[in-house]
C-alpha positions in Angstrom: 0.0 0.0 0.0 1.7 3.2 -1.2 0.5 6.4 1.5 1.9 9.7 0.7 1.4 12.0 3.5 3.7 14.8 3.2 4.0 18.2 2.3 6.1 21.2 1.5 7.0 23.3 4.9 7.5 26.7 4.2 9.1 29.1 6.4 10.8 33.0 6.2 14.6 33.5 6.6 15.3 37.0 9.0 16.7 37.8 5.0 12.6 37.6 3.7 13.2 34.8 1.2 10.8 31.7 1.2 13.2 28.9 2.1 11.0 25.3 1.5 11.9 21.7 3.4 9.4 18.5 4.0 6.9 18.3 6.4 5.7 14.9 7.6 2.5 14.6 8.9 1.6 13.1 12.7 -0.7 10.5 10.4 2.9 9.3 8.6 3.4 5.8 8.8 6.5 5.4 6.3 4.8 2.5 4.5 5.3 2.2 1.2 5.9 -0.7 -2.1 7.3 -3.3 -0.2 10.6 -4.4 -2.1 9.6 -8.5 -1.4 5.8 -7.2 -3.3 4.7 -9.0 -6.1 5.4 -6.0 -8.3 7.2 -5.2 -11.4 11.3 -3.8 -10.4 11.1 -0.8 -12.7 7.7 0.5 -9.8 9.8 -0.4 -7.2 13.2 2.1 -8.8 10.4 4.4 -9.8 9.4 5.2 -6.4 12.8 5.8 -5.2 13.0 8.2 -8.4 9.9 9.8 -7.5 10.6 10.5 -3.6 14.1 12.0 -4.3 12.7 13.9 -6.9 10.4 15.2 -4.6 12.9 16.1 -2.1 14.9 17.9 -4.5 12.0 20.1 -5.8 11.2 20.9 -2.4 14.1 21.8 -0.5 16.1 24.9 -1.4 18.8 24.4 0.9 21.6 21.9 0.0 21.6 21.0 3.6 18.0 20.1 3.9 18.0 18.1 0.8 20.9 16.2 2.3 18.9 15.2 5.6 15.7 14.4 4.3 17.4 11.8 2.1 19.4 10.3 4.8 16.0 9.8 6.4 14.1 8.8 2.8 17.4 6.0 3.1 16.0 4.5 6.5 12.5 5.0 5.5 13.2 2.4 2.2 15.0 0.3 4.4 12.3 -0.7 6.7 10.5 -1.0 3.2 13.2 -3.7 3.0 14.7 -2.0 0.3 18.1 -3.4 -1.0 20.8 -0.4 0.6 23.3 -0.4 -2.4 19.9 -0.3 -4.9 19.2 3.0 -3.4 22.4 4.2 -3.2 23.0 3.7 -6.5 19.5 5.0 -7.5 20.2 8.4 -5.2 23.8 8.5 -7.0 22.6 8.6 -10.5 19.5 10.8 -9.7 22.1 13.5 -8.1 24.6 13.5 -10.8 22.2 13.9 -13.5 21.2 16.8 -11.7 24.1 18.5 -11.2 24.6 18.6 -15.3 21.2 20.0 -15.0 22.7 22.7 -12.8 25.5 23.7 -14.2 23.9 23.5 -17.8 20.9 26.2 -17.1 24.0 28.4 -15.1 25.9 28.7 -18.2 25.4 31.9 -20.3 24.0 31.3 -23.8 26.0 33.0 -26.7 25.6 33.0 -30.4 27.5 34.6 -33.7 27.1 34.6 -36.9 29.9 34.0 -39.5 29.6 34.6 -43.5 30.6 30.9 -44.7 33.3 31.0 -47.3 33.6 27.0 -47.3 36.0 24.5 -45.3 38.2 27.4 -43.8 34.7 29.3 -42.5 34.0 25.8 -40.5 37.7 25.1 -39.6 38.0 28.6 -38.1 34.0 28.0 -36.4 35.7 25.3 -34.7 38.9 26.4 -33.6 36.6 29.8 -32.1 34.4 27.9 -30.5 37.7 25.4 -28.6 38.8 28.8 -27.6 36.1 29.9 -26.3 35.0 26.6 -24.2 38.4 26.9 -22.7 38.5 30.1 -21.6 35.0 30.7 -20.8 33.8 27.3 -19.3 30.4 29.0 -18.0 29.5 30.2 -21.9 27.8 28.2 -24.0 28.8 29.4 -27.4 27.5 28.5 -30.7 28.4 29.6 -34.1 25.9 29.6 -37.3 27.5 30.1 -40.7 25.0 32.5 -43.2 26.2 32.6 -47.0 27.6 35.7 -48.5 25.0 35.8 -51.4 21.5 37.2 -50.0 18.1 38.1 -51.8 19.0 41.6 -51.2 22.4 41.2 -53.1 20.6 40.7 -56.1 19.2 44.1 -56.6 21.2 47.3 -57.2 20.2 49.8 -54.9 20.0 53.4 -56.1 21.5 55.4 -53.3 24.6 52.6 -53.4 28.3 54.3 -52.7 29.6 54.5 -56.0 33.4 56.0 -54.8 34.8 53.2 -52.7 36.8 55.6 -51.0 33.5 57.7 -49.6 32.6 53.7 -48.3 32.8 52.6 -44.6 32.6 49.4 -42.6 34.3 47.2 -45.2 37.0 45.2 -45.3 39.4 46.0 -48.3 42.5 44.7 -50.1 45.4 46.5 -51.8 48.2 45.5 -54.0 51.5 46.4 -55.1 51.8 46.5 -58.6 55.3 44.9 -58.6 55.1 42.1 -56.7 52.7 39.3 -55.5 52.7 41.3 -52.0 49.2 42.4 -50.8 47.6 44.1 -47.6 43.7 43.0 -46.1 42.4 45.5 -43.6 38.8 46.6 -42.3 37.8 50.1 -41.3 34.7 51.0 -39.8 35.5 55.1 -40.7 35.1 56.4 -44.2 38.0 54.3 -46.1 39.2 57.7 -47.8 40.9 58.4 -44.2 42.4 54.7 -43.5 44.0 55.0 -46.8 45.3 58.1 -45.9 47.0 56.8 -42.8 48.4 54.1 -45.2 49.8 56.8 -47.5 51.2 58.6 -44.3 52.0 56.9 -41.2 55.6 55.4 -40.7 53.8 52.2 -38.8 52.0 51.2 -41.8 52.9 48.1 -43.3 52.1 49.5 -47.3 54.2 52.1 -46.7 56.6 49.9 -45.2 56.4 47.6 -48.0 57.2 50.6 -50.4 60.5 52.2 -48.6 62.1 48.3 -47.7 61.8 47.2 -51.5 63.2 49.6 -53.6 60.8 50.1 -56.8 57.9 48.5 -55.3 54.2 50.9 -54.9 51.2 49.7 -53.3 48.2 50.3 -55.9 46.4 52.6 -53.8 43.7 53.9 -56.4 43.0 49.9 -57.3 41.2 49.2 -53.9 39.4 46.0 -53.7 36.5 45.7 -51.5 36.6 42.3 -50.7 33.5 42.3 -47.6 30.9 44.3 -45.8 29.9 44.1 -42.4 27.6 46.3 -40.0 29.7 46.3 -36.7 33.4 46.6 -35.8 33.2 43.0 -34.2 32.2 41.1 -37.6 34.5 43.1 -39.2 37.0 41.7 -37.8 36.3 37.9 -38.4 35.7 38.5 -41.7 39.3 40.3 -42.0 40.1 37.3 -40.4 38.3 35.0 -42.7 39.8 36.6 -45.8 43.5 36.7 -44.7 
């Protein structure tokens, strides 16, 4: 004869938050499926399954939870419950929901990365190791979206037509002697970054053109190679292209 007589006890830390436990009842007798009962095993592990769930629904505190299934162990004893059955049973059940635990802690993350074939999913994967390393509590997930869209297909009116009045690409320039070539992205107007490239002693065009004697970077031949609508997937796609 299976009696379930008790309930969830309720009670206010001096903090105000609800803090739950079980409550027996005075009309508690402990009797439940006797293990020697003419009854199918997988009843007899449900039960167990059922109670512990129970107990870990109910209590909030880790301490709590610990006692009432010290006292659920005696209570299936009397039942004549095998002892290394229900330890095992409580073991599994506590695992499992642990993983359950630390699963719903971790924070959810997602990006999106133009696919550009093998090297988009080899990168995806080698993103997504660093990331689980680093950031154990993150769950991070990648989605690959192709470069050609609906809205690709149609010329729009007000388009850029000067490359150099365009922003938030990511461009390529060459030097018209040799094989050498330079991928960047700029979020700014590209007329100024090109500038800097013209100008600044730390840029590597410029660079290229003082260390090899004859050599000029093809600065009106710029290549827009990708577009991008924040800084962040600008820079994977840099990444992606280089």
């Amino acid at each position: 004869m299976l009696i379930l007589c008790h309930i969830a006890y309720i009670y206010i830390l001096y903090i105000g938050q609800y803090q739950t436990t079980v409550f027996h009842k005075k009309t508690f007798t402990g009797v439940y499926l006797n293990w020697t009962s003419l009854t199918a095993r997988k009843y007899k592990i449900g039960l167990i399954k059922g109670l512990l769930n129970r107990i870990c629904k109910i209590c909030t505190l880790k301490e709590d939870r610990d006692l009432e299934i010290e006292k659920l162990k005696h209570i299936l004893w009397l039942n004549q419950y095998p002892s290394e059955v229900v330890d095992n049973v409580i073991s599994k059940h506590l695992e499992k929901q642990v993983e359950k635990e630390q699963t719903a802690e971790k924070l959810k993350r997602f990006i999106v990365l133009p696919y550009n074939g093998q090297k988009s999913e080899d990168f995806g994967e080698k993103l997504k190791d660093l990331v689980s390393s680093n950031f154990p509590q993150v769950d991070f997930n990648i989605a690959f979206q192709t470069p050609s869209t609906l809205g690709s297909l149609f010329p729009f009116k007000d388009r850029i037509k000067n490359v150099e009045a365009q922003s938030l690409v990511v461009y390529k320039l060459q030097c018209t002697t040799c094989n050498a070539s330079y991928i960047g992205k700029t979020v700014r107007i590209l007329y100024h970054r090109i500038k800097e490239h013209k100008t600044k002693n730390t840029s590597a065009c410029l660079q290229h053109q003082q260390q090899n004697e004859g050599h000029a970077i093809d600065f009106d031949g710029i290549e827009i190679l990708d577009r991008a609508e924040n800084n962040l997937k600008l820079q994977v796609k840099e990444l992606l292209h280089i």
